[in-house]
C-alpha positions as CSV (number, residue, x, y, z in Angstrom):
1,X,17.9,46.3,33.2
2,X,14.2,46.9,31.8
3,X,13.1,44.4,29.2
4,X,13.0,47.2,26.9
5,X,16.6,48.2,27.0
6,X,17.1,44.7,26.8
7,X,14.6,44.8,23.3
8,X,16.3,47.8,21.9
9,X,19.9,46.3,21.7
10,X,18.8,43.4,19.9
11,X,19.6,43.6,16.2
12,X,17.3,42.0,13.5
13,X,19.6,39.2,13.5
14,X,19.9,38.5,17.1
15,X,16.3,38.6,17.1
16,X,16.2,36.1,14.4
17,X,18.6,33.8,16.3
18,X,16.4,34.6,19.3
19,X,13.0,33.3,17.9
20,X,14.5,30.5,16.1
21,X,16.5,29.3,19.3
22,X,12.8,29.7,21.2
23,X,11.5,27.1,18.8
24,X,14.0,24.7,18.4
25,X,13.8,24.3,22.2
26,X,9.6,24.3,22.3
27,X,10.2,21.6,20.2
28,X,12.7,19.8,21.9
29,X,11.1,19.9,24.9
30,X,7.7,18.7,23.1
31,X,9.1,15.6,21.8
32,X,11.6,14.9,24.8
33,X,8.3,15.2,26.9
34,X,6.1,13.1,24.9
35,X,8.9,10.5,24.0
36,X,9.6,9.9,28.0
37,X,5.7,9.5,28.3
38,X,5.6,7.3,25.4
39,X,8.1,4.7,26.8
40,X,7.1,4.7,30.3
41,X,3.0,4.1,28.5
42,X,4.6,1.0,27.4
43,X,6.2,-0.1,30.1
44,X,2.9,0.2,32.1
45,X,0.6,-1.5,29.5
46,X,3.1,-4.5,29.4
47,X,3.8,-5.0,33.1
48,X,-0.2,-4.4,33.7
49,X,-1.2,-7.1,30.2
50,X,0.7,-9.2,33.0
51,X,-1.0,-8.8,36.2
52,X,-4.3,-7.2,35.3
53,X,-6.8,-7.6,32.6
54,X,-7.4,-3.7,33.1
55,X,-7.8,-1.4,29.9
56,X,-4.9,0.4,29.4
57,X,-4.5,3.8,27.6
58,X,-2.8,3.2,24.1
59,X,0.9,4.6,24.1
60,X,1.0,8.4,22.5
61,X,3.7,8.3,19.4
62,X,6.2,11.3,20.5
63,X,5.8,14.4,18.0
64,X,7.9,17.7,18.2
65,X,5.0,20.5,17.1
66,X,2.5,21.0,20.8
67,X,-1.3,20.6,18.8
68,X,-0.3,19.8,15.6
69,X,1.2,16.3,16.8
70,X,1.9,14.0,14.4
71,X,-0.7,15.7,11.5
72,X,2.2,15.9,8.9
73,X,3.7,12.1,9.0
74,X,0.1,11.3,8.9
75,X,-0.7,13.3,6.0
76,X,2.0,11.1,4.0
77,X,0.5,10.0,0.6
78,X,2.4,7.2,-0.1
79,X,-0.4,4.5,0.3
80,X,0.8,2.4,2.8
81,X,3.6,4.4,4.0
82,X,2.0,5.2,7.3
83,X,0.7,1.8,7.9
84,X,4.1,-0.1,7.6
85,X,5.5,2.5,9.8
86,X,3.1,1.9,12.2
87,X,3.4,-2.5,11.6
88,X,7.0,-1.5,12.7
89,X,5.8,0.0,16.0
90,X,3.5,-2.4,16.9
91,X,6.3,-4.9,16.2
92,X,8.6,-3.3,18.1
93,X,7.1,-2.7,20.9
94,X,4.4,-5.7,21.3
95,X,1.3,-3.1,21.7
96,X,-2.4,-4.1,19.3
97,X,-2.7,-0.4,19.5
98,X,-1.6,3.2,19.6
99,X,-2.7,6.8,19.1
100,X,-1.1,9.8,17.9
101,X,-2.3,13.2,18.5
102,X,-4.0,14.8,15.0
103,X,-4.3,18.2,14.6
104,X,-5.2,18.7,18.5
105,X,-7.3,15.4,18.7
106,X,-5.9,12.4,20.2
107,X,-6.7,9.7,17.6
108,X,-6.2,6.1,18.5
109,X,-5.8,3.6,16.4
110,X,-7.0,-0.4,16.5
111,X,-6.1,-2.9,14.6
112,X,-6.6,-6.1,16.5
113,X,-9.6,-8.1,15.5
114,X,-11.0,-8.3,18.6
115,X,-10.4,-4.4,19.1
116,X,-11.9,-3.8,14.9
117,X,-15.4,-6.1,16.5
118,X,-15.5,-4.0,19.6
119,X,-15.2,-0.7,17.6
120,X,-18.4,-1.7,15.4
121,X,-20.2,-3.2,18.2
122,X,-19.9,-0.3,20.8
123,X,-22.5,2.3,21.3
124,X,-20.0,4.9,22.6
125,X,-18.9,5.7,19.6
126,X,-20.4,7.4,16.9
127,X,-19.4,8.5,12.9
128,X,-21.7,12.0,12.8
129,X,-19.5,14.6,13.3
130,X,-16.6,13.3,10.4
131,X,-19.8,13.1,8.2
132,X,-21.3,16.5,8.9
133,X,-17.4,17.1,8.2
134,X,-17.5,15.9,4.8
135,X,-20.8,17.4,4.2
136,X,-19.5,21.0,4.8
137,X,-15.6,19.9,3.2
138,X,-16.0,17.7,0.2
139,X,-19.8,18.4,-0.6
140,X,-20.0,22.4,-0.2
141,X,-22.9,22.4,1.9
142,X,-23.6,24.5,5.2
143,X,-23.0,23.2,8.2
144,X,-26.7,23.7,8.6
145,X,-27.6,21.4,6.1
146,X,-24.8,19.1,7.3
147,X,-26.5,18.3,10.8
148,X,-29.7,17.6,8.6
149,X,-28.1,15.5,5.6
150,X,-26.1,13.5,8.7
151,X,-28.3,14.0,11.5
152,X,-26.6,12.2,15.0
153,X,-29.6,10.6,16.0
154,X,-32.1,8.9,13.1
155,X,-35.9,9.5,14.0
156,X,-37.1,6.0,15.5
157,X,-40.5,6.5,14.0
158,X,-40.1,4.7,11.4
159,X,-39.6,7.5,8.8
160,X,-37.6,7.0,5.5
161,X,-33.9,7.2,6.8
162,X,-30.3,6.3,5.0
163,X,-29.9,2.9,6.5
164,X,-33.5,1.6,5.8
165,X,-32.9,2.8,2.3
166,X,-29.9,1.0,1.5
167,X,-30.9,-2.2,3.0
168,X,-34.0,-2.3,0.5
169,X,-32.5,-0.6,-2.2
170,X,-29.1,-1.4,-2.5
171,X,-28.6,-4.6,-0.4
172,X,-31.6,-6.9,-1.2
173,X,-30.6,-9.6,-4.2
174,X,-33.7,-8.3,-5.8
175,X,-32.5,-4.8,-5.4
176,X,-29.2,-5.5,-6.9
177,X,-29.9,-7.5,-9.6
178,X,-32.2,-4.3,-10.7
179,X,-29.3,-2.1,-10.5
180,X,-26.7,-4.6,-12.1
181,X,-29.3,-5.4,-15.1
182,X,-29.9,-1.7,-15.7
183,X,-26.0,-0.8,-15.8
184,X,-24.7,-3.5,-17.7
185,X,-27.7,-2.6,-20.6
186,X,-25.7,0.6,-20.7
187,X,-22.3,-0.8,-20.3
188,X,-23.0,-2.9,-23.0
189,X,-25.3,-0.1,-25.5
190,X,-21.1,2.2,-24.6
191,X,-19.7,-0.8,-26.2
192,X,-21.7,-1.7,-28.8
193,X,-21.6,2.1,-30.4
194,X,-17.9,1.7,-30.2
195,X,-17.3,1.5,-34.1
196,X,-13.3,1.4,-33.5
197,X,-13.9,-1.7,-31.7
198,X,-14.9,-3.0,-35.4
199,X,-11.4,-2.6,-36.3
200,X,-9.5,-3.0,-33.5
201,X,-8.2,0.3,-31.6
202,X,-5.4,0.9,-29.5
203,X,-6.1,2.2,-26.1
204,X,-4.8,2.6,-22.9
205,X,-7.3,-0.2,-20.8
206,X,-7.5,2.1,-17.4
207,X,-8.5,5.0,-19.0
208,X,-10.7,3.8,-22.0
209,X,-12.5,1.8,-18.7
210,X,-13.1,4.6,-17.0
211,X,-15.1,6.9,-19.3
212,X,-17.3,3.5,-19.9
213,X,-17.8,2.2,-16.5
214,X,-18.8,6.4,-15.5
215,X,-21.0,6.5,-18.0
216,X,-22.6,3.3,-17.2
217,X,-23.0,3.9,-13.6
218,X,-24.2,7.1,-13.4
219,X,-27.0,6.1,-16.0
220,X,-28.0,2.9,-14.1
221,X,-28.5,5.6,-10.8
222,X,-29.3,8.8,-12.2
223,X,-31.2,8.2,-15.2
224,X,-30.3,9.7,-18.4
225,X,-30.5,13.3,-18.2
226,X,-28.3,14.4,-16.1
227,X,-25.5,13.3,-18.7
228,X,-27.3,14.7,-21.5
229,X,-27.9,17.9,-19.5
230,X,-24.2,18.1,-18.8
231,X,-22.2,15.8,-21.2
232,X,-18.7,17.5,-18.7
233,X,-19.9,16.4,-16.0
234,X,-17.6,13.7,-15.7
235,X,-14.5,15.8,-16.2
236,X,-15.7,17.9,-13.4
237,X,-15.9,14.7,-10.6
238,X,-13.2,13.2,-11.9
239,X,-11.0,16.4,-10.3
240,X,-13.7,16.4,-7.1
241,X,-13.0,13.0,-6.8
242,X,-9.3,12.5,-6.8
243,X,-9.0,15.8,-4.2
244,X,-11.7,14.5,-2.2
245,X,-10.2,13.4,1.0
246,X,-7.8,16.5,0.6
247,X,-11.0,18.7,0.6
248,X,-12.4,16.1,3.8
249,X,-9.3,17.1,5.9
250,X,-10.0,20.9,4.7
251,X,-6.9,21.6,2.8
252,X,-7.6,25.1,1.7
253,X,-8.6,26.6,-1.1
254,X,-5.4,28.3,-2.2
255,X,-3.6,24.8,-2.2
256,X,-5.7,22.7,-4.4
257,X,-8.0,25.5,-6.3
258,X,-9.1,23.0,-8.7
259,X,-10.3,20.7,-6.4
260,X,-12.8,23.3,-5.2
261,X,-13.2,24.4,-8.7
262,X,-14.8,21.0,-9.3
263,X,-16.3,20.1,-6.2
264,X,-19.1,24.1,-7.0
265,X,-18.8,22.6,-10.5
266,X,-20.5,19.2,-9.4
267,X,-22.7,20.8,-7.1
268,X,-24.1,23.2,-9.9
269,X,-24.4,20.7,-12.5
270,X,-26.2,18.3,-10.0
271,X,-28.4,21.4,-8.7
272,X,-29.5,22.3,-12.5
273,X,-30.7,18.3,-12.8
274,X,-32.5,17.8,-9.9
275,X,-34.8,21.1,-10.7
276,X,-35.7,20.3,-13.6
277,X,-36.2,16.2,-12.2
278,X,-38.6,18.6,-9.6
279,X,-40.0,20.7,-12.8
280,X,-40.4,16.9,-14.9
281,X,-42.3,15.5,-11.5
282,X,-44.7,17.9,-11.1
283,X,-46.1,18.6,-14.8
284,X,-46.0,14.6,-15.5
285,X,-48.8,12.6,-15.5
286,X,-47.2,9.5,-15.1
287,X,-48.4,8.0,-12.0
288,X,-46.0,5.0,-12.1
289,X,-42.9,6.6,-12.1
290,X,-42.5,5.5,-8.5
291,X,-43.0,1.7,-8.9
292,X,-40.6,1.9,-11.9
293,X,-37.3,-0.2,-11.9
294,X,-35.6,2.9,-13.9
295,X,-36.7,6.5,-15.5
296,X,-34.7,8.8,-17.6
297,X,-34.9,11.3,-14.9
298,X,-34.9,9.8,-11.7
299,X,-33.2,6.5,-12.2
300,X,-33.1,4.0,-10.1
301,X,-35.4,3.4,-7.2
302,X,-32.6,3.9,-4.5
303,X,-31.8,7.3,-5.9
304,X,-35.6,7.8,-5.7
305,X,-36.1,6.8,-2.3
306,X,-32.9,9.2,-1.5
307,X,-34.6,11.8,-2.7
308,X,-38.1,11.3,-0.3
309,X,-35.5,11.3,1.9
310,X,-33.9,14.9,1.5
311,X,-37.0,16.4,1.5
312,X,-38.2,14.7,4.5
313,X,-34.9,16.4,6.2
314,X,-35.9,19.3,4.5
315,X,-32.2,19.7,2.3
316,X,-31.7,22.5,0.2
317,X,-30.9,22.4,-3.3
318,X,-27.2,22.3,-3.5
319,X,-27.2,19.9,-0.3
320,X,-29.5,17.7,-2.1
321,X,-26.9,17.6,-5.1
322,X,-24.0,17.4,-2.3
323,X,-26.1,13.9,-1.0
324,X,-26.2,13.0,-5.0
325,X,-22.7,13.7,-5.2
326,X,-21.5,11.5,-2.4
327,X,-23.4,8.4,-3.2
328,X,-22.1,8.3,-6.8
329,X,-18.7,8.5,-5.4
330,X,-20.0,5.7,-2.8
331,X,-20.2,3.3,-6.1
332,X,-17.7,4.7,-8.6
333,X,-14.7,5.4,-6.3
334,X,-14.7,1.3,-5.3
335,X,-15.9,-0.3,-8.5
336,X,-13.8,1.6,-11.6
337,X,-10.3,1.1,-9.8
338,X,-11.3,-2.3,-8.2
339,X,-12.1,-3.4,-12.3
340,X,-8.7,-1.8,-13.7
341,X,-6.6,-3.7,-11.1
342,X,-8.2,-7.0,-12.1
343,X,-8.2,-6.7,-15.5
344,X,-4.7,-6.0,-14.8
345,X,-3.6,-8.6,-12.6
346,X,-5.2,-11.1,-15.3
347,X,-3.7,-9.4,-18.4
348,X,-0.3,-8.5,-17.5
349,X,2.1,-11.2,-18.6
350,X,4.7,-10.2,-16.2
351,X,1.8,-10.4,-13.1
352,X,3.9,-11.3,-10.1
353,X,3.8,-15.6,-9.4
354,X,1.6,-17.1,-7.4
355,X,3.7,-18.4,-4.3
356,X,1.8,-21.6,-4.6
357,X,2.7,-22.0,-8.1
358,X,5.7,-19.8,-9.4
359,X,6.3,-21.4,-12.7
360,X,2.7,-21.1,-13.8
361,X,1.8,-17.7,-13.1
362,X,0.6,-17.3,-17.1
363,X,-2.4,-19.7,-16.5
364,X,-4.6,-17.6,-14.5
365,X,-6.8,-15.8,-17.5
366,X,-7.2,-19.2,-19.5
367,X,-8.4,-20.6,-16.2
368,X,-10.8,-17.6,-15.4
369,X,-12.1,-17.4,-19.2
370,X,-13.0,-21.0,-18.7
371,X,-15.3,-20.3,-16.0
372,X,-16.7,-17.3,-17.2
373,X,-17.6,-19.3,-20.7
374,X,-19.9,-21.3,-18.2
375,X,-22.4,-18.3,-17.6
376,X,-22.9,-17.7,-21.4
377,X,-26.6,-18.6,-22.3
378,X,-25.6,-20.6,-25.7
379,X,-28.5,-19.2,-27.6
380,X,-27.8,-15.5,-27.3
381,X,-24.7,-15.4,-25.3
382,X,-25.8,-12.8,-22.3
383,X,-24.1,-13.5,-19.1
384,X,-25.6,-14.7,-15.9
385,X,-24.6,-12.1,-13.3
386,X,-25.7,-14.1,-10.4
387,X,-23.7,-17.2,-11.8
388,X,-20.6,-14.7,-11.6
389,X,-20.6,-14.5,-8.3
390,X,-20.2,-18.2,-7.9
391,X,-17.2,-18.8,-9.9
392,X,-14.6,-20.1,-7.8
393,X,-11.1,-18.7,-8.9
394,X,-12.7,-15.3,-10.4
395,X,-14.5,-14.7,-7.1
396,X,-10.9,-15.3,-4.9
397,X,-9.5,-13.3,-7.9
398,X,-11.6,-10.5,-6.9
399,X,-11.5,-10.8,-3.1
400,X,-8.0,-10.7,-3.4
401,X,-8.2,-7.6,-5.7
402,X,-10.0,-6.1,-2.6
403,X,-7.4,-7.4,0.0
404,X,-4.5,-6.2,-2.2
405,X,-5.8,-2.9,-2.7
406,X,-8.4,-2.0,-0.3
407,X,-7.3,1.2,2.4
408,X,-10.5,1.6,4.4
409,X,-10.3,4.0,7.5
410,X,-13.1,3.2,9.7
411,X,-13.5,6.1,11.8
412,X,-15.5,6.7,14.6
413,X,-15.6,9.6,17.8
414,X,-15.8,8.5,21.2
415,X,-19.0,10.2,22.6
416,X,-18.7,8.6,25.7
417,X,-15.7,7.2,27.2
418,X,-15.0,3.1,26.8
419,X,-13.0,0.1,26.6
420,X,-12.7,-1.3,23.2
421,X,-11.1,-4.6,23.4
422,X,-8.7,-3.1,26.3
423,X,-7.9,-0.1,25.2
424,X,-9.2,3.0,26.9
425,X,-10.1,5.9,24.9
426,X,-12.0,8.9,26.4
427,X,-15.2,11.3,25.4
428,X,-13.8,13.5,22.9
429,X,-11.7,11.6,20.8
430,X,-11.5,9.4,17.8
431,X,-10.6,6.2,16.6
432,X,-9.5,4.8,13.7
433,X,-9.2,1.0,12.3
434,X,-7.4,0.7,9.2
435,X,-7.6,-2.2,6.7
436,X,-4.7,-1.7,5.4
437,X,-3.1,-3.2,8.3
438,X,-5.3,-6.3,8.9
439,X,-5.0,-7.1,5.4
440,X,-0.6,-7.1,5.3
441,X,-0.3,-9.2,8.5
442,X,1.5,-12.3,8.1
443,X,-0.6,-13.5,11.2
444,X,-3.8,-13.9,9.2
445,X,-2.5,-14.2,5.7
446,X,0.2,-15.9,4.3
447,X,2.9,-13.9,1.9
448,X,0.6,-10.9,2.4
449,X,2.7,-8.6,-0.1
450,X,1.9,-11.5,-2.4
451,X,-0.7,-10.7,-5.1
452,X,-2.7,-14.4,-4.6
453,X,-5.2,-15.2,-7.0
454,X,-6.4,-18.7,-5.6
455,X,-6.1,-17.5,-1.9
456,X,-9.4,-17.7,-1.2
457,X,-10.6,-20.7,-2.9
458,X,-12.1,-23.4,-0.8
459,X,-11.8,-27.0,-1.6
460,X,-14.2,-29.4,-0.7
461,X,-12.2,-32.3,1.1
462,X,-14.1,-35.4,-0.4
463,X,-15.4,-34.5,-3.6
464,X,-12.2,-31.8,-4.6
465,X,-14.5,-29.4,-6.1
466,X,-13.3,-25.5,-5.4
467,X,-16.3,-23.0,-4.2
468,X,-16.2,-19.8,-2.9
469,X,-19.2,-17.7,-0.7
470,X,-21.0,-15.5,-3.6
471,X,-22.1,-12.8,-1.5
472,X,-24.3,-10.2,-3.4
473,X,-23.6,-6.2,-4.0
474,X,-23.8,-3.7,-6.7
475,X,-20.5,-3.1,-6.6
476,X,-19.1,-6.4,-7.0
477,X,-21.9,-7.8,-9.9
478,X,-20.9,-4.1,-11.7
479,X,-17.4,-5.0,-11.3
480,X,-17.3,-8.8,-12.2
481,X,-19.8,-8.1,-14.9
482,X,-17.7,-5.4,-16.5
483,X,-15.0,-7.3,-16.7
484,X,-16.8,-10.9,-17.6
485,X,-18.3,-8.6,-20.5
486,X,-15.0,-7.5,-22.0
487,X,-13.4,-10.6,-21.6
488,X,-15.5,-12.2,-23.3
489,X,-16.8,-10.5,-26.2
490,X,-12.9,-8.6,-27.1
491,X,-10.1,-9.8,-28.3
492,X,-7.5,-8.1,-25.4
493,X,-3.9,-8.2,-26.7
494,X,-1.1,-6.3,-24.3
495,X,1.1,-4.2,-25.7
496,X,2.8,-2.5,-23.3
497,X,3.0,-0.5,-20.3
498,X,1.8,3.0,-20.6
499,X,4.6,5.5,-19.7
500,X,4.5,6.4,-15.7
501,X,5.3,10.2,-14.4
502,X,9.1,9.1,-14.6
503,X,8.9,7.7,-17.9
504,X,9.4,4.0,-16.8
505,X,6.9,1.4,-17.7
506,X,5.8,-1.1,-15.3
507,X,3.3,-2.8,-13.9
508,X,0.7,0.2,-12.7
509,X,0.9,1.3,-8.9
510,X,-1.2,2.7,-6.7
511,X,-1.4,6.6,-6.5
512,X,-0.3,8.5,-4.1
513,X,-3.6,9.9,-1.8
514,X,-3.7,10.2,1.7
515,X,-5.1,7.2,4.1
516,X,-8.1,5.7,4.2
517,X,-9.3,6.6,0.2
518,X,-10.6,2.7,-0.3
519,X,-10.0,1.1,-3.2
520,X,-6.6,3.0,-4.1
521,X,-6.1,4.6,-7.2
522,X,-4.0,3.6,-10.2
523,X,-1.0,5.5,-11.0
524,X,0.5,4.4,-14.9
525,X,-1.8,2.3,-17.3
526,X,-1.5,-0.6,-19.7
527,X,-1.7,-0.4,-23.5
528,X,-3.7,-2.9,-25.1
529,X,-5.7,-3.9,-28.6
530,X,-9.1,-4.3,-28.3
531,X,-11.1,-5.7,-30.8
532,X,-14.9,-7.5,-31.4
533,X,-14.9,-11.6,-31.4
534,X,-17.9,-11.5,-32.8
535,X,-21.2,-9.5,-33.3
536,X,-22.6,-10.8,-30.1
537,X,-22.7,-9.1,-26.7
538,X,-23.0,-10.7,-23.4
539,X,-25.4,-8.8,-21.2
């Protein structure tokens, strides 16, 4: 019988049955095929971790869809959802790592730490390609201005280049203190113009924070201008930057139109400062602009140096305002959140115990105001930033903020094949280390789904004082000087829990974003009274 006799007795609804019998078994087969290969990968590792100190290929979770692998369970939002699963797996079946296959890319994951040390120290590997990724994704630019924004190789000629920029602009304690200096003068001038705060005002703290801290930041590194040029702007990123690893992963357009909507919003905005910056530049007369701490229209010196940089790569426009773009979000995405949830942790009166102490888990704020009172000058009560960082139980406060909350994805593509710690990967794939992990294992930290104020603290074994390694970054003086400023200088009564999606109150949690969006993202709020002490201002 011809296959088109065959064809023309089939009905619409055998054909149905037909294709969808066709699929079921492509997918059986797929995920029979993979899950036999899965098992007998980890009977191989374990018999050869016994015999032979070999690398090993990571086992290869079984999926169902052939190139599409295991793209969706990855692409779950719950924050840490994928993680646990993966804690299970690794529990399971006594393996440090595995990979999946993502979207037609086998993708390993490492979460040992001697497999996280040899993913940063090897020179196989390489981050370009997810860069140029977000470059053309999140940040609208072509991918010929991509491959110049996030070139593979930097020139070795000792031209101005992203990594010699941050280390004297953002990482140096000279550098730093510059930046913290010039955003807590705004943070405090947001505050201070505040005439509700006279009174006392009801507010719910997350969100009130946010406009302030926004404001505050993007003043300290931009300058001025740009939010007088565009007062919106921050409505705009606020939408680019809660979509933004959705546009990274190139969710299209039709799915999350605002997101895009947001992201050409930024871009444009961003565009229309830095020409007139270009037009300011060139009819100034001001030769000093350059050795300048801060300008209205430039900013800071890092953003300055950024921008030698761009034209030395020879950046259009809206790539230039794409560069701008990301290195706000570098700053804002971290700190804002990374503030709420501590404010949170040492305002909320029902704050999970401390397992060390769990009849005395409404002592932690007295305890951290009492330090912080110890950085006041007494004659005109400004802070000492750097004297933040060395408070003891605010610092491990912090850290443990971080730990708690903190869902970093290093990522890196194999450009050459290698052993990292024992585990073979090959040329043309990717690897990914996720915090998230290292920071819930029992093995390194004890009660690890314990929030743990004092669990870094270090006590000094003959005199019993407590200390704690400072460490300096923008980042972490904005955030403990945000919140050492309102601490300090406001009355802060809770109220309540603001409303969630479901109408419960409770204790916020993070929102729901796919893996690897760093400091995660507050879902819910808390409603407090804020009010002046005094007429003083810690700065």
């Amino acid at each position: 019988m011809a296959i088109t006799d065959i064809l023309n007795g089939l009905t619409p609804q055998n054909l149905a049955t037909t294709l969808a019998l066709t699929v079921l078994l492509i997918l059986a087969y797929t995920y029979l095929s993979t899950l036999l290969a899965f098992h007998l990968s980890i009977r191989n590792n374990n018999n050869n971790n016994k015999k032979t100190t070999t690398p090993s290929r990571p086992p290869l979770i079984p999926y169902p869809i052939p190139t599409l692998g295991s793209a969706l369970t990855f692409s779950n939002q719950k924050i840490g959802g994928f993680w646990s699963w993966l804690r299970t797996l690794s529990t399971r079946y006594a393996q440090s790592a595995f990979a999946i296959m993502l979207a037609g890319t086998r993708t390993t994951f490492i979460y040992s730490p001697e497999g996280i040390t040899a993913l940063f120290k090897s020179r196989q590997l390489s981050r370009s390609g997810l860069d140029q990724q977000l470059g053309i994704n999140a940040l609208g630019m072509s991918p010929e201005d991509a491959k110049k924004a996030f070139p593979s190789e930097q020139d070795e000629a000792g031209k101005l280049y992203t990594a010699r920029i941050h280390a004297e602009h953002l990482l140096s304690a000279s550098a730093v203190n510059s930046l913290t200096r010039n955003f807590m003068d705004v943070f405090v001038k947001e505050l201070e113009s505040d005439e509700a705060l006279k009174e006392g005002v009801e507010v719910n703290l997350y969100e009130w924070l946010w406009q302030r801290i926004f404001r505050a930041s993007t003043t300290a590194l931009y300058g001025s201008k740009l939010l007088e040029m565009h007062p919106d702007f921050a409505t705009d990123y606020r939408v680019w930057e809660d979509n933004m690893l959705g546009l990274l992963f190139g969710v299209p357009r039709f799915i999350i139109p605002a997101a895009y909507k947001a992201r050409d919003a930024c871009i444009k905005k961003l565009s229309a400062w830095l020409e007139a910056g270009d037009q300011h530049s060139s009819d100034s007369t001001n030769d000093d602009a350059d050795d300048a701490d801060w300008t209205p229209w430039t900013g800071a010196r890092a953003v300055r140096a950024r921008h030698a940089y761009y034209k030395q790569q020879h950046l259009t426009l809206p790539a230039r305002a794409g560069s701008d773009l990301i290195f706000l979000a570098g700053i804002l995405s971290n700190a804002t959140p990374a503030t709420g949830w501590l404010l949170f942790h040492l305002l909320a009166p029902n704050t999970p115990p401390n397992p060390k102490t769990p009849n005395n888990n409404n002592t932690l704020l007295p305890r951290i105001l009492t330090e912080l009172h110890t950085t006041q000058n007494p004659n005109d009560s400004q802070i000492n930033i750097p004297a933040l960082t060395k408070l003891p139980l605010l610092n491990s406060t912090f850290h443990e903020t971080l730990r708690f909350y903190v869902d970093l994805l290093v990522v890196r593509q194999v450009d050459h094949s290698t052993a990292l710690a024992g585990h073979w990967v090959k040329q043309g794939e990717q690897v990914m280390a996720p915090t998230w992990m290292t920071h819930r294992n029992p093995e390194f930290y004890a009660h690890p789904e314990k929030f743990d104020a004092e669990r870094f603290l270090c006590e000094d074994s003959e005199t019993g004082e407590m200390s704690y390694s400072p460490g300096r970054t923008f980042a972490k003086q904005e955030v403990l000087g945000a919140a050492a400023t309102l601490l300090l200088n406001l009355d802060i009564t809770f109220i309540d829990f603001a409303a969630g999606p479901k109408g419960t109150k409770a204790f916020p949690t993070p929102k729901d974003n796919y893996a690897g969006n760093q400091v995660v993202g507050i879902q819910g709020d808390m409603k407090v009274r804020l009010k002046w002490k005094g007429s003083a201002v810690g700065r």
